[in-house]
PDB file of N, CA, C, O and CB in Angstrom:
ATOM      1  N   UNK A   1     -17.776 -43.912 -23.941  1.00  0.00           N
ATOM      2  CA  UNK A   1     -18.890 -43.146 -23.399  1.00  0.00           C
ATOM      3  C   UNK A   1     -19.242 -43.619 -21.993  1.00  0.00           C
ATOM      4  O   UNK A   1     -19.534 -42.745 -21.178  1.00  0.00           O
ATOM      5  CB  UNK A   1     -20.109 -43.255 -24.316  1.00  0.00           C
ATOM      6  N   UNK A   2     -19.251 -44.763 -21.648  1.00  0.00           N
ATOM      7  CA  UNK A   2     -19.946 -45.364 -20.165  1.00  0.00           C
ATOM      8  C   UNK A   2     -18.686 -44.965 -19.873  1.00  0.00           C
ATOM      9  O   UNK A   2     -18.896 -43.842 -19.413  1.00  0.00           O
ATOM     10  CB  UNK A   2     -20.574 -47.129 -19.761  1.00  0.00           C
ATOM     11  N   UNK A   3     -17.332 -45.166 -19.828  1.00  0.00           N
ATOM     12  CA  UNK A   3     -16.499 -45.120 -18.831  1.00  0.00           C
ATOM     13  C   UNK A   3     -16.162 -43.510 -18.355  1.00  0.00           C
ATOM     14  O   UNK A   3     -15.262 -43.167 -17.589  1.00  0.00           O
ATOM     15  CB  UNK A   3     -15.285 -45.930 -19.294  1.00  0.00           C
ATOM     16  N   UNK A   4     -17.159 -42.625 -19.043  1.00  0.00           N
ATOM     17  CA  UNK A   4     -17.075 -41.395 -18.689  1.00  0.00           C
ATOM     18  C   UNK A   4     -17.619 -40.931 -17.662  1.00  0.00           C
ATOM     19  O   UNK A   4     -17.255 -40.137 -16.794  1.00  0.00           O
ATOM     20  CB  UNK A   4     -17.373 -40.785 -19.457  1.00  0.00           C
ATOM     21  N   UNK A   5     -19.223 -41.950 -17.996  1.00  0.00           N
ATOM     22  CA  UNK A   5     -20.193 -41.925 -17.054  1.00  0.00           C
ATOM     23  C   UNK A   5     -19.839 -42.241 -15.507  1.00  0.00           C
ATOM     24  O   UNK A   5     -20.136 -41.764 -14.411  1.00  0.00           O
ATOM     25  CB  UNK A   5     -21.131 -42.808 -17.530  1.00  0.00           C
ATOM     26  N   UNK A   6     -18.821 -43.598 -16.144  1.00  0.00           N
ATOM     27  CA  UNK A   6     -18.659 -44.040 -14.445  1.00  0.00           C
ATOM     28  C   UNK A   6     -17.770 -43.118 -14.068  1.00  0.00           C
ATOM     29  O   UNK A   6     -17.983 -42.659 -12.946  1.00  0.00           O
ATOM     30  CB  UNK A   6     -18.038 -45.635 -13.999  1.00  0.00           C
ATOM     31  N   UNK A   7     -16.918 -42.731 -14.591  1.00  0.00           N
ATOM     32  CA  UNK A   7     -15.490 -41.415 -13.864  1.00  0.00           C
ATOM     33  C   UNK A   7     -16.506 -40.428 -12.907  1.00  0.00           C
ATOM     34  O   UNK A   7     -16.486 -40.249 -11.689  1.00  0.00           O
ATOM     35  CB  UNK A   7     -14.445 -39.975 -15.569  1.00  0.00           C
ATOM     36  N   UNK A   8     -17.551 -39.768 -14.131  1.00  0.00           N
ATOM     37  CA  UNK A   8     -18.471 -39.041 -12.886  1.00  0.00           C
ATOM     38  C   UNK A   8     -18.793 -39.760 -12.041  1.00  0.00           C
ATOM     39  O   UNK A   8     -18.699 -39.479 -10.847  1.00  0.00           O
ATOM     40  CB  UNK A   8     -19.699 -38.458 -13.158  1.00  0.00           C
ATOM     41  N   UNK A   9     -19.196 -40.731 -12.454  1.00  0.00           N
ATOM     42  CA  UNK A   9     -20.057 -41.204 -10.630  1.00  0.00           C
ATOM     43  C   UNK A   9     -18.624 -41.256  -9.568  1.00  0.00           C
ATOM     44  O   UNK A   9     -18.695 -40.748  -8.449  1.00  0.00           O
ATOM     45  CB  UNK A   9     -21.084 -43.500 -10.589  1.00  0.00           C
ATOM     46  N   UNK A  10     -17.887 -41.640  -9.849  1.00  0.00           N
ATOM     47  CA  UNK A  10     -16.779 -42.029  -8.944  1.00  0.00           C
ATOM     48  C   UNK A  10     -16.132 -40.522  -8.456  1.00  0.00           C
ATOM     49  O   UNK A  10     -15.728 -40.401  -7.299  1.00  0.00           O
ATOM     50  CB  UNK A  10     -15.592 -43.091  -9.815  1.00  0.00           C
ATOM     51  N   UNK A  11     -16.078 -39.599  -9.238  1.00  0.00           N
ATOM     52  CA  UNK A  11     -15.889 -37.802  -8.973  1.00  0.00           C
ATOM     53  C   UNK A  11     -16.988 -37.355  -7.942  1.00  0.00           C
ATOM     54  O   UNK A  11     -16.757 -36.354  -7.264  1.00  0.00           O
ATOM     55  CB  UNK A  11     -16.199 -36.740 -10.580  1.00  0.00           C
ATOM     56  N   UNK A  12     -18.410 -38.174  -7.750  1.00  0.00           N
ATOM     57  CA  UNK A  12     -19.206 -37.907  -7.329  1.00  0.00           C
ATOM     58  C   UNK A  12     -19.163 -38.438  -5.968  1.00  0.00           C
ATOM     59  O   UNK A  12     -19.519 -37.717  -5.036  1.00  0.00           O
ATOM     60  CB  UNK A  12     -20.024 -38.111  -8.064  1.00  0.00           C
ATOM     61  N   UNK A  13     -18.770 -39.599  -5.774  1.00  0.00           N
ATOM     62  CA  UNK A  13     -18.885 -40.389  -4.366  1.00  0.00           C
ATOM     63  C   UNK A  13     -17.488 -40.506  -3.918  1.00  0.00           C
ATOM     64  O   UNK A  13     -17.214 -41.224  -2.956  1.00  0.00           O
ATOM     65  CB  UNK A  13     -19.594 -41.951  -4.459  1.00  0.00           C
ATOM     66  N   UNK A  14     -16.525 -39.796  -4.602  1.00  0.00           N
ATOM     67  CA  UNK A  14     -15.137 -39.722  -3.717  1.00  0.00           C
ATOM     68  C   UNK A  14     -14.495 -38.449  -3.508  1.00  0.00           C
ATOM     69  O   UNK A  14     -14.657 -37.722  -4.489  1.00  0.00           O
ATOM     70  CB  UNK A  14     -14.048 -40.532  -4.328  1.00  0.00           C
ATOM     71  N   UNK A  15     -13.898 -37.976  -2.684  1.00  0.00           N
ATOM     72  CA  UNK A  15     -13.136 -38.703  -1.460  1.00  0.00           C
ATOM     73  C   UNK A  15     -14.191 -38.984  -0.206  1.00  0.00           C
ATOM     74  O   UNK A  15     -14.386 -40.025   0.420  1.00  0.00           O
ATOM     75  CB  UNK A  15     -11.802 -37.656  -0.872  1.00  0.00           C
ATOM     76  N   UNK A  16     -14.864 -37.528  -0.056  1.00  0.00           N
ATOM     77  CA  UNK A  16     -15.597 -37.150   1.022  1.00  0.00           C
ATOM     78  C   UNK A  16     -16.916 -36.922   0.863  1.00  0.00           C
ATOM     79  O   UNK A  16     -17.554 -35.980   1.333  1.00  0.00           O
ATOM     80  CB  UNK A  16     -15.121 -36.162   1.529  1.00  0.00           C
ATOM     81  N   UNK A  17     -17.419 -38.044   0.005  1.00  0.00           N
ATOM     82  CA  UNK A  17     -18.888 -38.006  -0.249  1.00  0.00           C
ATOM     83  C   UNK A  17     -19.178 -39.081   0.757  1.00  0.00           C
ATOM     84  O   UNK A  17     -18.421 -39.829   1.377  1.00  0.00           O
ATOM     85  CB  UNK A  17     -19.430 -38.306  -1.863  1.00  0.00           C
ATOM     86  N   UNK A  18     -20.429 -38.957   0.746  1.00  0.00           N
ATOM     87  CA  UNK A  18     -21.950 -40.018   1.528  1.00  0.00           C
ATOM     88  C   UNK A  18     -22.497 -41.029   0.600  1.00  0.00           C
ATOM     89  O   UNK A  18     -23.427 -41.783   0.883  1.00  0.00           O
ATOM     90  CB  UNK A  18     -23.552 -39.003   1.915  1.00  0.00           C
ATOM     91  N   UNK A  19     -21.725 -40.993  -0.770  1.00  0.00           N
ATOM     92  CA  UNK A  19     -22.263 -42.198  -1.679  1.00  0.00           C
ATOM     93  C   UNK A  19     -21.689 -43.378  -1.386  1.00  0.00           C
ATOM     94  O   UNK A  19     -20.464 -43.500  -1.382  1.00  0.00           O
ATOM     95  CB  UNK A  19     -22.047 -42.033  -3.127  1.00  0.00           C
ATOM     96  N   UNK A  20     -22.519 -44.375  -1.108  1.00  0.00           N
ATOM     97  CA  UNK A  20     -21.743 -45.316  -0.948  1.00  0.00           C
ATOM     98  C   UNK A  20     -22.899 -46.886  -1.563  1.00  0.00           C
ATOM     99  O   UNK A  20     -24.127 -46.875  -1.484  1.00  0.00           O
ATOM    100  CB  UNK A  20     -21.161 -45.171   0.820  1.00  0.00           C
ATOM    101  N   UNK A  21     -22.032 -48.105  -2.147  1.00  0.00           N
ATOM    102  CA  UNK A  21     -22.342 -49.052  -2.871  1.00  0.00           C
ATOM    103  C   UNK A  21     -24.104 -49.709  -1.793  1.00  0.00           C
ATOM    104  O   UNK A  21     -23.705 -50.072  -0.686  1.00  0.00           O
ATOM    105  CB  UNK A  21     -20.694 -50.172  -3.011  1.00  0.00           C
ATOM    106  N   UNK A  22     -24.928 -49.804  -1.848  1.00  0.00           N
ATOM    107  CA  UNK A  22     -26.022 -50.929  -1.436  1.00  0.00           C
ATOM    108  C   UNK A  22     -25.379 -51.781  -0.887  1.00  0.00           C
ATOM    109  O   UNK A  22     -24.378 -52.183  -1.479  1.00  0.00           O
ATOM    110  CB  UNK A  22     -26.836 -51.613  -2.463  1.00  0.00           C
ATOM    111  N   UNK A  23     -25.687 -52.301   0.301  1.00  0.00           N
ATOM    112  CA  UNK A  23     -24.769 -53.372   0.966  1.00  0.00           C
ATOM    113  C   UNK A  23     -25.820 -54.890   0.369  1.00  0.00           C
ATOM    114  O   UNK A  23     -26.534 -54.841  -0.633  1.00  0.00           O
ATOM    115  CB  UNK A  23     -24.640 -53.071   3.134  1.00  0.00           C
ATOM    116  N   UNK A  24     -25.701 -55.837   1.056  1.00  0.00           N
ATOM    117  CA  UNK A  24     -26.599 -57.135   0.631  1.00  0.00           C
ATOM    118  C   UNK A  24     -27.747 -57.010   1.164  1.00  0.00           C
ATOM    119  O   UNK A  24     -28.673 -57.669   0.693  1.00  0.00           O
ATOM    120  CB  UNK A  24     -26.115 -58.503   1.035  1.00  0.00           C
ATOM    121  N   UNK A  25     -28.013 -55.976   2.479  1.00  0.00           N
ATOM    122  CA  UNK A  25     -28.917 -56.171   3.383  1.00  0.00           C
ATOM    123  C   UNK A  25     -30.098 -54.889   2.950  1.00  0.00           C
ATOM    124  O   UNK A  25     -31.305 -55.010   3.160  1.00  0.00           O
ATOM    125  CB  UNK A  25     -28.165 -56.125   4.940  1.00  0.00           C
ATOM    126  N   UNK A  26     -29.487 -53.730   2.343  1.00  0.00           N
ATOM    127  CA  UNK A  26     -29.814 -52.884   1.565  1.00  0.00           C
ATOM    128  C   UNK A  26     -30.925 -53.417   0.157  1.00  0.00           C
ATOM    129  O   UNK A  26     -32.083 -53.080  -0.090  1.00  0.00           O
ATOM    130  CB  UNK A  26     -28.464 -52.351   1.236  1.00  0.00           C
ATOM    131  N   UNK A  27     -30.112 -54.240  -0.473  1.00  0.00           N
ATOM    132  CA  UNK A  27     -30.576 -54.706  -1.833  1.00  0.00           C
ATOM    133  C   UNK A  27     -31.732 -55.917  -1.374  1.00  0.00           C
ATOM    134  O   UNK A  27     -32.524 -56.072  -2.304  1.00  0.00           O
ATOM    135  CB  UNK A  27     -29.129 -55.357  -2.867  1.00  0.00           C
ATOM    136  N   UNK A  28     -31.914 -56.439  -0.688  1.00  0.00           N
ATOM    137  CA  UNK A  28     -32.721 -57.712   0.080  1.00  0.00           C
ATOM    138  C   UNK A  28     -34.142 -56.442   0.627  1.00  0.00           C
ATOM    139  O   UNK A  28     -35.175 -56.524  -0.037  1.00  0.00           O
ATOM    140  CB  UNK A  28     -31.435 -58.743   1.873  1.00  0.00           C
ATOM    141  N   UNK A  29     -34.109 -55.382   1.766  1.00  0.00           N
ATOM    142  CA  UNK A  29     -34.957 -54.802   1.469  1.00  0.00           C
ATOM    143  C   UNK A  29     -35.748 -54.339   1.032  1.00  0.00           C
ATOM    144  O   UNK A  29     -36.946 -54.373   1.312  1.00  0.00           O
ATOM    145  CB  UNK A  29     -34.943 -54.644   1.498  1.00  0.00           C
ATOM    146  N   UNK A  30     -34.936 -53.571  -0.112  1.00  0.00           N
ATOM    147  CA  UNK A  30     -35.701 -53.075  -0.856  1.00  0.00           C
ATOM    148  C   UNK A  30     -36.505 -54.346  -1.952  1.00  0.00           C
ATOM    149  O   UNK A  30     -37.591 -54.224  -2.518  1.00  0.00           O
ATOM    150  CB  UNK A  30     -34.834 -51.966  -1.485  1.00  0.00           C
ATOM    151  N   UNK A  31     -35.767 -55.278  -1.989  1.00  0.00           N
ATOM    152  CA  UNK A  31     -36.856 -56.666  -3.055  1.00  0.00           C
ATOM    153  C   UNK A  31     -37.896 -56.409  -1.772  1.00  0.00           C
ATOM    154  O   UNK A  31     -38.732 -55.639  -2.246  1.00  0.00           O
ATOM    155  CB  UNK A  31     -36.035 -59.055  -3.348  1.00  0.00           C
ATOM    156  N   UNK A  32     -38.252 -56.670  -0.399  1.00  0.00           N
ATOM    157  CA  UNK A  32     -39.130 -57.088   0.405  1.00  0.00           C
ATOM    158  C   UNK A  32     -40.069 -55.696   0.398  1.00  0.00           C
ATOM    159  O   UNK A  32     -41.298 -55.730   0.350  1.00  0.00           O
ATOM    160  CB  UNK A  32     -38.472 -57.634   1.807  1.00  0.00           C
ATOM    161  N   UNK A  33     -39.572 -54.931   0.432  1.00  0.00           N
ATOM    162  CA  UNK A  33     -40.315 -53.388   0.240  1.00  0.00           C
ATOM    163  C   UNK A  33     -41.160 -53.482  -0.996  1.00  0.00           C
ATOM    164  O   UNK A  33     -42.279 -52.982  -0.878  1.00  0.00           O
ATOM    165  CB  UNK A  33     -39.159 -52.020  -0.002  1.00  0.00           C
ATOM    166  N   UNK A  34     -40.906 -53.941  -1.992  1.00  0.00           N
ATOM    167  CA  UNK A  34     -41.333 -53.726  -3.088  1.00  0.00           C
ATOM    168  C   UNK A  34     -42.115 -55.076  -3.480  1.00  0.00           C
ATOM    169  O   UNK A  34     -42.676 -55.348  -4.541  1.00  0.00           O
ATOM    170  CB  UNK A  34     -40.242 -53.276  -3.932  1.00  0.00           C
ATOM    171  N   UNK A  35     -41.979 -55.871  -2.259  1.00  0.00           N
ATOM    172  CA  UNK A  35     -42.724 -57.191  -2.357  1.00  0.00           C
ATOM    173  C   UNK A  35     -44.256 -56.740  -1.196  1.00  0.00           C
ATOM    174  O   UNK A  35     -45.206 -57.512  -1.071  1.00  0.00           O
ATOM    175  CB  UNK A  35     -41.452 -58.776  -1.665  1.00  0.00           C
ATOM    176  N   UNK A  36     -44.184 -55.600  -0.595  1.00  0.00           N
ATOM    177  CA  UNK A  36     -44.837 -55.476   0.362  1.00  0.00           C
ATOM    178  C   UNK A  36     -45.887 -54.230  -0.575  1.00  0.00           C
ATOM    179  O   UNK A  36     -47.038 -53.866  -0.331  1.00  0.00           O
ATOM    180  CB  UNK A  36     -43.877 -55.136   1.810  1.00  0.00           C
ATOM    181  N   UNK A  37     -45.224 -53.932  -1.361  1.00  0.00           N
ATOM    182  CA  UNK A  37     -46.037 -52.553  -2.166  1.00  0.00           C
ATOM    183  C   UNK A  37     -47.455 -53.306  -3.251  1.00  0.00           C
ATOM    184  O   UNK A  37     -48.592 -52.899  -3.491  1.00  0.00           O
ATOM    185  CB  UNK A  37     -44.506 -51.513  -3.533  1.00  0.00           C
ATOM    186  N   UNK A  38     -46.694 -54.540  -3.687  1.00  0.00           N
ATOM    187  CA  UNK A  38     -47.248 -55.643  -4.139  1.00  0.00           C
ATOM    188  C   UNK A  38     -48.305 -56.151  -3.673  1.00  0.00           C
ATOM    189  O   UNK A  38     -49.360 -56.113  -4.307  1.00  0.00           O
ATOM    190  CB  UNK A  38     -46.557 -56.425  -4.132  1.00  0.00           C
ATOM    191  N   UNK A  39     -48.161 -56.889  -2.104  1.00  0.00           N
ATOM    192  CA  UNK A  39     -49.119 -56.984  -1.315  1.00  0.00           C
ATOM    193  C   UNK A  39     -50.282 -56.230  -1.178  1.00  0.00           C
ATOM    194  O   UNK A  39     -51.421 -56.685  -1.072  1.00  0.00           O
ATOM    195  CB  UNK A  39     -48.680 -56.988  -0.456  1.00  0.00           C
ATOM    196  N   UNK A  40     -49.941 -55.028  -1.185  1.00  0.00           N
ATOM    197  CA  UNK A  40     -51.250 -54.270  -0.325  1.00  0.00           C
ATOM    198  C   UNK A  40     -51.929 -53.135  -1.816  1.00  0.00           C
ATOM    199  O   UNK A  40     -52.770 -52.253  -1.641  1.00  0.00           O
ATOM    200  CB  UNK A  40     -50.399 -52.976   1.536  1.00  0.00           C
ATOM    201  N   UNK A  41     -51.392 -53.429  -2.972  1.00  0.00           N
ATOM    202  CA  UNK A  41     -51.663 -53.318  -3.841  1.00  0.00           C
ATOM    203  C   UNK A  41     -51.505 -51.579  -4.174  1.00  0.00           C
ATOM    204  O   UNK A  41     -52.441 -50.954  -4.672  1.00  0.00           O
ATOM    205  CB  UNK A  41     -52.762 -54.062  -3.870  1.00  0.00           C
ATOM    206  N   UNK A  42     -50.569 -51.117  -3.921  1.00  0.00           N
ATOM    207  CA  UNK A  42     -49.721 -49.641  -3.634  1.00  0.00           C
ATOM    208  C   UNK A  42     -48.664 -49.279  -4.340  1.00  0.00           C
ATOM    209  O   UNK A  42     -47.530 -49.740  -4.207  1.00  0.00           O
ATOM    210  CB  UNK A  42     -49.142 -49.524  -2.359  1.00  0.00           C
ATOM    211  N   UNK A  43     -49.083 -48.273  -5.267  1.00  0.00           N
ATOM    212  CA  UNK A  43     -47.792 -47.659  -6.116  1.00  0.00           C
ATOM    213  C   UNK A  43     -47.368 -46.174  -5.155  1.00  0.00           C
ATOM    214  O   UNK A  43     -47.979 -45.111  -5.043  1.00  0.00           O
ATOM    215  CB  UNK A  43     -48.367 -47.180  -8.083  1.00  0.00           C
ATOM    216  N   UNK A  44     -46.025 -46.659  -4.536  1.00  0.00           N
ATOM    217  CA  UNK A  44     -45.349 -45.950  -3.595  1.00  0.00           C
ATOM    218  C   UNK A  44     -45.298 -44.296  -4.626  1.00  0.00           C
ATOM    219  O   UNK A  44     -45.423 -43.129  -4.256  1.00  0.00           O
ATOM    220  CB  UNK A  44     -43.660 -46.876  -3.132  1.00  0.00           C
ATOM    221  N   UNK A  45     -45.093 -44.812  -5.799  1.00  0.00           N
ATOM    222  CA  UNK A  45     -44.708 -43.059  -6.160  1.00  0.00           C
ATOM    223  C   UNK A  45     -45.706 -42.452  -6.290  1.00  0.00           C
ATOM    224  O   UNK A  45     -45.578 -41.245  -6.494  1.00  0.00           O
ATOM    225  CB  UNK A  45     -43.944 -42.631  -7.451  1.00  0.00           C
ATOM    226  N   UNK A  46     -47.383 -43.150  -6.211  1.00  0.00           N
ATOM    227  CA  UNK A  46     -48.507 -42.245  -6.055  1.00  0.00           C
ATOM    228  C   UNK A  46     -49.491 -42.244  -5.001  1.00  0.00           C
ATOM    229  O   UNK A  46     -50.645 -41.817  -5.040  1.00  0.00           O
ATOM    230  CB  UNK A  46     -49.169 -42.331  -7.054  1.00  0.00           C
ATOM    231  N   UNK A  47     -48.785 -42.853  -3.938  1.00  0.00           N
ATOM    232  CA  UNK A  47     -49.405 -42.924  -3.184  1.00  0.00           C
ATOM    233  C   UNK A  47     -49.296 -41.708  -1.927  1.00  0.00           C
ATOM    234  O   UNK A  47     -48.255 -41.117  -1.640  1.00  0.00           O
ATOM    235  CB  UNK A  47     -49.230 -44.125  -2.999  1.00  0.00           C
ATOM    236  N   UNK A  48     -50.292 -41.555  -1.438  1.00  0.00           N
ATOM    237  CA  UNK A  48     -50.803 -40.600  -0.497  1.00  0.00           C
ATOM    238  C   UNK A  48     -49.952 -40.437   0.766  1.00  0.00           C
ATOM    239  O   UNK A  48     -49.364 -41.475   1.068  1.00  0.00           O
ATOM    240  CB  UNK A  48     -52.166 -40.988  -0.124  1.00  0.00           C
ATOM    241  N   UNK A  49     -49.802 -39.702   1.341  1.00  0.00           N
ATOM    242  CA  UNK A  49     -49.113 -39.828   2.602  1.00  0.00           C
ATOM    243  C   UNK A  49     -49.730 -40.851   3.460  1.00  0.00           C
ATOM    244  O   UNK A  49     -49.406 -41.690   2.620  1.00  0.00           O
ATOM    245  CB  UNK A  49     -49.076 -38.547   3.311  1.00  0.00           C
ATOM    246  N   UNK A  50     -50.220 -41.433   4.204  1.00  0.00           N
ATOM    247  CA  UNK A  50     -50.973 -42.487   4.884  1.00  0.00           C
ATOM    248  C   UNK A  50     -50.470 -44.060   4.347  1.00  0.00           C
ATOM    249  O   UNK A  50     -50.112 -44.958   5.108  1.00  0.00           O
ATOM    250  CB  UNK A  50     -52.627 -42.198   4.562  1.00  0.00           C
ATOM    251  N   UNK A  51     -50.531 -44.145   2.983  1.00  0.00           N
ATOM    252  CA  UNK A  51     -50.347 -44.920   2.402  1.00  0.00           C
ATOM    253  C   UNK A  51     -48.810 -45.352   1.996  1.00  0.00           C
ATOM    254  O   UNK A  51     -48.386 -46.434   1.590  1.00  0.00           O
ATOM    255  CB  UNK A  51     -51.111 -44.649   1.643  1.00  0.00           C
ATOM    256  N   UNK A  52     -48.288 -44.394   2.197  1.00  0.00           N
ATOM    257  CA  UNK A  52     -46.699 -44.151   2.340  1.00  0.00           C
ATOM    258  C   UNK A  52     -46.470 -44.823   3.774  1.00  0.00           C
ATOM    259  O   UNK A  52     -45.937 -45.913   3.977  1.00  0.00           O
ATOM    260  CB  UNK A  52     -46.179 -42.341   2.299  1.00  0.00           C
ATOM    261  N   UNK A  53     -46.860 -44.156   4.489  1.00  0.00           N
ATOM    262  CA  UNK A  53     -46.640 -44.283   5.891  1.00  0.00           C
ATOM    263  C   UNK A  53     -46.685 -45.704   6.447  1.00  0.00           C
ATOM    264  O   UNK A  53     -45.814 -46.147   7.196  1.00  0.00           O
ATOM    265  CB  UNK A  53     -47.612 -43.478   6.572  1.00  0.00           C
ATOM    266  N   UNK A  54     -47.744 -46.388   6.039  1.00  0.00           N
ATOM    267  CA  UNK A  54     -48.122 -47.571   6.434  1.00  0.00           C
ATOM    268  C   UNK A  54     -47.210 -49.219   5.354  1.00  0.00           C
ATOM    269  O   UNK A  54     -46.751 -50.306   5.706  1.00  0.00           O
ATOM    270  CB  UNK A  54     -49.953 -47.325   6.252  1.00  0.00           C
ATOM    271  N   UNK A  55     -47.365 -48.496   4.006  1.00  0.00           N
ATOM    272  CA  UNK A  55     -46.007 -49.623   4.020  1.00  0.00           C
ATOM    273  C   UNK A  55     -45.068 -49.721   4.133  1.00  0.00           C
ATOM    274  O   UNK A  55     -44.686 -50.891   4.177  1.00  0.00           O
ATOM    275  CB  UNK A  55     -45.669 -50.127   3.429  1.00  0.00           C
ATOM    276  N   UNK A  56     -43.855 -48.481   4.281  1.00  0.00           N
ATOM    277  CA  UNK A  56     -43.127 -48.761   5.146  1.00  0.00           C
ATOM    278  C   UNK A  56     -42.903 -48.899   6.354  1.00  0.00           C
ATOM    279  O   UNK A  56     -41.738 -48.847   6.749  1.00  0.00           O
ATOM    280  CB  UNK A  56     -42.706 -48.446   5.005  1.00  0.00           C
ATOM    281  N   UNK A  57     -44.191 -49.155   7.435  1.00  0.00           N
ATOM    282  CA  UNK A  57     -43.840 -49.610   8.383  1.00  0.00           C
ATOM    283  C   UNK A  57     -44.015 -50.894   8.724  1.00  0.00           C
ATOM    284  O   UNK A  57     -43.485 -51.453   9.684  1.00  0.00           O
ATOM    285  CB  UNK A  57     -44.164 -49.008   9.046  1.00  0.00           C
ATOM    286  N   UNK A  58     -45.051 -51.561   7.634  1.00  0.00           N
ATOM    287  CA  UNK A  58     -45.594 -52.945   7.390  1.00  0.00           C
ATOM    288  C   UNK A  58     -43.527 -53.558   6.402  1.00  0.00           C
ATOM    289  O   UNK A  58     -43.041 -54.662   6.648  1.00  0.00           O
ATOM    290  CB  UNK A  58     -47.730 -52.794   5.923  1.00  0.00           C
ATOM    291  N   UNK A  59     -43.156 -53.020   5.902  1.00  0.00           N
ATOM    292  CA  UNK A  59     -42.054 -53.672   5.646  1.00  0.00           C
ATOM    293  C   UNK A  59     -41.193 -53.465   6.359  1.00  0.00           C
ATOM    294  O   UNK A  59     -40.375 -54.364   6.165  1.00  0.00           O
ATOM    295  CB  UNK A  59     -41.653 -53.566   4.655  1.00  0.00           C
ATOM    296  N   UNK A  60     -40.725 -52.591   7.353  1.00  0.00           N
ATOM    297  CA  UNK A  60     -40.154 -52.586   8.429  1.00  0.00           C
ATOM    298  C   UNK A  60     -40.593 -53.608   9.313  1.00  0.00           C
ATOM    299  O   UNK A  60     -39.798 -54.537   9.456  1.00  0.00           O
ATOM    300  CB  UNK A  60     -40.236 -51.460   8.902  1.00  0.00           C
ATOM    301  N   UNK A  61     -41.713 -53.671   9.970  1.00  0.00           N
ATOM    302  CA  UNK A  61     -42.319 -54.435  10.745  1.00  0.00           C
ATOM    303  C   UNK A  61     -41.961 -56.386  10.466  1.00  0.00           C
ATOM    304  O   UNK A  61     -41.797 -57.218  11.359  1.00  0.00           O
ATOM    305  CB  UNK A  61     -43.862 -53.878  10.489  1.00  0.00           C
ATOM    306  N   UNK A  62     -41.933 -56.621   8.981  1.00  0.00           N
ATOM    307  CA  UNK A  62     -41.750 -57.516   8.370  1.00  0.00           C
ATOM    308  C   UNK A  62     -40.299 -57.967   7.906  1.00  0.00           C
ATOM    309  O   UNK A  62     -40.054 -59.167   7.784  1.00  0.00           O
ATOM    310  CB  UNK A  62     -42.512 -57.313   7.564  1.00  0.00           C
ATOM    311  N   UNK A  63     -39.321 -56.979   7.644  1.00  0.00           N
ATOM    312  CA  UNK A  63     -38.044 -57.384   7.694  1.00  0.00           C
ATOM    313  C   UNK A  63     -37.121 -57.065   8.536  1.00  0.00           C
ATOM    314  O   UNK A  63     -35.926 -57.307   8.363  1.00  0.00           O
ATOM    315  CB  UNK A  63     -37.610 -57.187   6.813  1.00  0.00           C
ATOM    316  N   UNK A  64     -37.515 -56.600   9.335  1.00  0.00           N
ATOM    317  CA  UNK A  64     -36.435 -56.477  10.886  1.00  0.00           C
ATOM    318  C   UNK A  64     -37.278 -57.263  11.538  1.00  0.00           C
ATOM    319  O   UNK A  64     -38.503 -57.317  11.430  1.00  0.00           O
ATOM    320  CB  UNK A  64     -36.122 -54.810  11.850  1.00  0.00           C
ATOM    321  N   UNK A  65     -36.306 -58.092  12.467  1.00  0.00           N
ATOM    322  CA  UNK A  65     -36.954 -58.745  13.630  1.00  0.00           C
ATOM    323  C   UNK A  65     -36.775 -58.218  14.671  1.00  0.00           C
ATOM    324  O   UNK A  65     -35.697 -57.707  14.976  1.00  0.00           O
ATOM    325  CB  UNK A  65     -36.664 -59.915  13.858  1.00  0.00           C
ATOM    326  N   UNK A  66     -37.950 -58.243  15.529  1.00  0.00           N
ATOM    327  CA  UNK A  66     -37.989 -57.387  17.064  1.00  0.00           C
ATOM    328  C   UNK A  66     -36.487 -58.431  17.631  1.00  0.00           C
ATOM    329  O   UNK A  66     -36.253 -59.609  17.358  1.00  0.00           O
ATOM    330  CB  UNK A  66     -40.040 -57.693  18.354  1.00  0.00           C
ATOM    331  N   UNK A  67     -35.746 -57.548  18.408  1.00  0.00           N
ATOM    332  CA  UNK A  67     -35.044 -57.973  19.043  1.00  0.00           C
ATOM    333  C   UNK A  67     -35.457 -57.268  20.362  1.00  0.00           C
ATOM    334  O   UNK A  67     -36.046 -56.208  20.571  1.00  0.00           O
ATOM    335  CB  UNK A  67     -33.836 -57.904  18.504  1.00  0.00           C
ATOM    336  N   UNK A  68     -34.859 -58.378  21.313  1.00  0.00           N
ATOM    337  CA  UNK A  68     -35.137 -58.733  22.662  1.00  0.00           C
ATOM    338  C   UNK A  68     -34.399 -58.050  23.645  1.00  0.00           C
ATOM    339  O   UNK A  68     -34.580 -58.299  24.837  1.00  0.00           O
ATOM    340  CB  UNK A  68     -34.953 -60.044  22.855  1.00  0.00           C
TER     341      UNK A  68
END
């Protein structure tokens, strides 16, 4: 049964699909995104536009570093 599942996914993201695996830097985000939703005490899937808006730019702001 799972290895059916995965055949679709793999029918799904090959040849000339846009699916592609979470890189390390991908998967590290999103923990800090969801460490930042934490923070400010914000459930992203009910939250308001404004409130959307502002933590991801507070976790942007927080896991990219300004470069020079």
């Amino acid at each position: 049964m799972a290895d059916k599942q995965f055949s679709r996914l793999d029918e799904l993201g090959a040849p000339n699909s846009y699916v592609t695996p979470p890189t390390e830097q991908d998967l590290a985000y999103t923990a800090y995104f969801r460490e930042v939703c934490k923070r400010y005490n914000i459930d992203f899937a009910t939250a308001d536009a404004d409130e959307r808006e502002f933590v991801m730019r507070m976790a942007d702001k927080g896991f990219f570093p300004k470069r020079a």
